[in-house]
C-alpha positions in Angstrom: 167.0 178.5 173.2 168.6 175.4 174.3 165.7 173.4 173.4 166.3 174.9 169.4 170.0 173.9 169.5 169.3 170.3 170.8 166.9 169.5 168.4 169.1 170.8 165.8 171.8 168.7 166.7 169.5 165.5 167.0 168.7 166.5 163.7 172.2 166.7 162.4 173.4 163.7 163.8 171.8 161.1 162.4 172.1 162.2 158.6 176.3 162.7 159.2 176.2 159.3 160.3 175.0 158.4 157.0 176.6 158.7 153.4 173.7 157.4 151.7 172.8 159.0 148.1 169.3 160.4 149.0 168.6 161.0 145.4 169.4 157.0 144.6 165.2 156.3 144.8 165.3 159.1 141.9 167.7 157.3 139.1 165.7 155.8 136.1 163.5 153.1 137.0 165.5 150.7 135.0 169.6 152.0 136.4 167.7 152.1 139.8 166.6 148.2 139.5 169.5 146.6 137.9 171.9 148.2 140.9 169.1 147.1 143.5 169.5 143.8 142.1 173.2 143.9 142.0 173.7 144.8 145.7 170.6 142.7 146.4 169.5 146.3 148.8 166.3 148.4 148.2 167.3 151.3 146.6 166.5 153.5 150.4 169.2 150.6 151.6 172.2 151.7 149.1 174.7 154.1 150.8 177.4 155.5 148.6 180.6 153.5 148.9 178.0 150.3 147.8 177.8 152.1 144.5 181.8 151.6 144.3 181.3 147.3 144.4 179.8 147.9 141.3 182.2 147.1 138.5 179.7 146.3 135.6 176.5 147.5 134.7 174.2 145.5 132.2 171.2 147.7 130.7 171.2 145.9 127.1 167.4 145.8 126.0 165.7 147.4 128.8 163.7 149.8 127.1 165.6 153.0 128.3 163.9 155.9 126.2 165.5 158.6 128.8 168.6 158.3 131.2 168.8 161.1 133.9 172.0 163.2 134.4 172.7 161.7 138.2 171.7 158.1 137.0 175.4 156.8 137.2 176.5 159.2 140.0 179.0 157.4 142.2 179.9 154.2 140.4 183.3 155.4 140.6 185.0 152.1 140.5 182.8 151.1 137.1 184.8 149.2 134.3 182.1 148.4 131.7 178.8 149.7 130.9 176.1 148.4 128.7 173.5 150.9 127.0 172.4 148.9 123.6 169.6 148.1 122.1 167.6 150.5 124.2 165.8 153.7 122.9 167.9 156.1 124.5 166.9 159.3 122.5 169.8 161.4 124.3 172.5 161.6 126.3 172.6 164.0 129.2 175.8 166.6 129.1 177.9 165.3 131.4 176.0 162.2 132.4 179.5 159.9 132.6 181.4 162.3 134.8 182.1 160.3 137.6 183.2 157.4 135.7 186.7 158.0 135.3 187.6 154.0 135.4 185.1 153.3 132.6 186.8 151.0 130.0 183.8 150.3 128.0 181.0 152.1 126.7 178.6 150.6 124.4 175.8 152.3 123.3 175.2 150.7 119.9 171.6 150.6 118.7 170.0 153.4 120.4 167.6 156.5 119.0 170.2 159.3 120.1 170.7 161.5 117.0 173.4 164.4 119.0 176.6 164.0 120.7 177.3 166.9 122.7 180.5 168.3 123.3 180.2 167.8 127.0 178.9 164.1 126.4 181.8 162.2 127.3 183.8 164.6 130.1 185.3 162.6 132.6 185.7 159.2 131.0 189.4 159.6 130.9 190.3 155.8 131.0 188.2 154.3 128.4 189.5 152.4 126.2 185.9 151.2 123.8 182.9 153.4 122.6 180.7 151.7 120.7 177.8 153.6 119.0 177.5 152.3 116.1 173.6 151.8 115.1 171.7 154.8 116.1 170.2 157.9 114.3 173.5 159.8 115.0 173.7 163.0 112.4 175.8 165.5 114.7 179.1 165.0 116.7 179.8 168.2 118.1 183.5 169.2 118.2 185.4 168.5 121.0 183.2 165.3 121.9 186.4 162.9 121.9 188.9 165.3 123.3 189.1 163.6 127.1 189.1 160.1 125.5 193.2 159.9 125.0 193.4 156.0 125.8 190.3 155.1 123.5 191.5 152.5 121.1 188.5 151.1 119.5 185.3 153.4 118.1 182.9 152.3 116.2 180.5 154.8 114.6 179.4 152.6 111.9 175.7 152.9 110.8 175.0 156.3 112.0 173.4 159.3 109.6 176.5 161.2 109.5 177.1 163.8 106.6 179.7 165.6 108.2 182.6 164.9 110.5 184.4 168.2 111.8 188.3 168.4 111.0 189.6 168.5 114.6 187.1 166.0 116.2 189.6 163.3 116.0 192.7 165.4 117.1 193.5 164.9 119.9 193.0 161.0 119.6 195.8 158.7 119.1 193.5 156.0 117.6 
């Protein structure tokens, strides 16, 4: 019996000791290698608070058809991030939650067609949302509502037919 709770405790240990994002190796290929390169570390190397250095993230013309839900998990301290001219066909529900310091979001000249109502949760400090440029037809109410300091959006060259009344309500564009 004592052999079982040593072992366990070896085991313990070293993981507490850690605060490395085991699922970092799992982002898309492209978020995984443009961070990689950005904290010059393999992506086995990154430990959580590295992600917070991060301030900027450039993805423009990558070649993103998919973006995973975790794929910006824990760049807490990000300011601006850079989606165009990709392919991104959607956008995750909740896929920007933990950037609550996000100023700038451009996503301009992507495939997506659907913004969810759950989209957007947690960017509560941005400021710019570009999307102009894609294959947009749907906003789903309630898509803006967290957005209270966004100043600038740009939904120009979309397919919308219809815009519901409220979407915009709680904006102070």
């Amino acid at each position: 019996m004592v052999k079982n709770i040593l072992f366990t405790i070896l085991v313990i240990l070293p993981l507490s000791g850690f605060s490395k994002d085991l699922s970092f190796c799992e982002r898309s290929e492209a978020v995984k290698t443009q961070i990689e390169t950005l904290l010059n570390k393999k992506c086995d190397q990154i430990q959580t608070n590295d992600l917070g250095k991060i301030w900027e993230l450039n993805l423009r013309s990558r070649s993103i058809r998919n973006l995973k839900t975790e794929d910006f998990s824990g760049l807490v301290n990000l300011k601006q991030l850079y989606l165009e001219h990709n392919q991104i066909e959607n956008l995750p529900e909740g896929i920007f939650r933990d950037l609550s310091q996000l100023e700038g979001l451009f996503l301009n000249n992507n495939q997506f067609s659907r913004i969810f109502e759950n989209t957007f949760k947690g960017l509560i400090s941005l400021r710019v949302l570009a999307i102009e440029g894609n294959n947009l037809s749907v906003i789903e109410n309630g898509s803006f509502d967290q957005l209270s300091k966004l100043s600038s959006l740009r939904l120009w060259g979309n397919s919308l037919t219809e815009i519901p009344e409220t979407l915009f309500s709680k904006l102070s564009l």
